[in-house]
N, C-alpha and C positions, 0 to 999 in steps of 0.2 A: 504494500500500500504506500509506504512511504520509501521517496528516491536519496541516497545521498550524493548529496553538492558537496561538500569537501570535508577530504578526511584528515580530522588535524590530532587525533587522539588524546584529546585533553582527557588528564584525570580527574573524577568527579569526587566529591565532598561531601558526606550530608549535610554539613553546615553549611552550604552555599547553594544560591541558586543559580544555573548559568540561562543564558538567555539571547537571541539573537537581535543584534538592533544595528541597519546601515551595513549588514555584510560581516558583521564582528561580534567577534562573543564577548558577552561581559559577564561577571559574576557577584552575586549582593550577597552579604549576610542571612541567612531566612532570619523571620521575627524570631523571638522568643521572651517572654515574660521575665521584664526587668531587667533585662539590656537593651541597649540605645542602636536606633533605627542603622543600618550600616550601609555603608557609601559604595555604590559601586564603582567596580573597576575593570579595565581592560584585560581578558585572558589572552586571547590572541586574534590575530586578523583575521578575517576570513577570504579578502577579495574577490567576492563573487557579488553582481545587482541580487536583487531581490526582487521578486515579481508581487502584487497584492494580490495574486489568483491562488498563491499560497501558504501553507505556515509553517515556518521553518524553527527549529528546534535541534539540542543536542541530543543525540540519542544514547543509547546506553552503554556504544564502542566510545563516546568522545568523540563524536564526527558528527558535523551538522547533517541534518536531514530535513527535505519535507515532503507535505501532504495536499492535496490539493483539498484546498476551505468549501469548508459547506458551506453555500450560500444559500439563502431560504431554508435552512433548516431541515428536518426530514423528513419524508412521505408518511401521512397516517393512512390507517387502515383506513376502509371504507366501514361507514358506520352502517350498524344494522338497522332495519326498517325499526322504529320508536314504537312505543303503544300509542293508543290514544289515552289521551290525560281525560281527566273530569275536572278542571278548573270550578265549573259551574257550582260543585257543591263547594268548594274551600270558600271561593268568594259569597254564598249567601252564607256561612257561617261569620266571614268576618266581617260581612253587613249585621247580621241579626249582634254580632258585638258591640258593636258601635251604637245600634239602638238602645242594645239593655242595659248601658252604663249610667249608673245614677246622677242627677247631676251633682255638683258639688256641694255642701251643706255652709250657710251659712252660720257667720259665727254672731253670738251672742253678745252684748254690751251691757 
């Protein structure tokens, strides 16, 4: 499914995210609770464009890869034929509520 654009075999980190941005791989700190937000930085070059038809990423040799993007999302099933509803009794139920509410009671002085 997915093609590799260039094999540069970076080693991966759990603590790090790497990421493709302009042809280049960068790498940030991941979050984690009660350490401060980390800066990323250059791992290495990539020199290849980048097309928006698809989305590139490291994969799990250390070599950028990508996939062609789904655009619009994915095919749903066709839905099966619906019942018929009976709306008509919900809504004279919550007409006949709206009638039998008392009105408000006045207060006394």
């Amino acid at each position: 499914m997915a093609e590799k654009v260039k094999k540069l075999g970076i080693a991966r980190n759990k603590d790090f995210m790497l990421y493709v941005k302009d042809g280049d791989v960068w790498q940030v700190r991941r979050k984690q609770p009660g350490l401060p937000k980390g800066r990323p930085e250059k791992v290495a070059e990539g020199g290849f464009a980048m097309d928006n038809n698809y989305i590139y990423f490291v994969d799990k040799d250390g070599d950028v890869s990508r996939a062609k993007r789904a655009v619009g999302g994915q095919k749903r099933k066709k839905a099966a034929k619906k019942k018929a509803k009976k709306p008509a009794k919900k809504k004279a139920k919550k007409a006949a509520k709206k009638k039998a509410k008392k009105p408000a009671k006045k207060k006394r002085r």
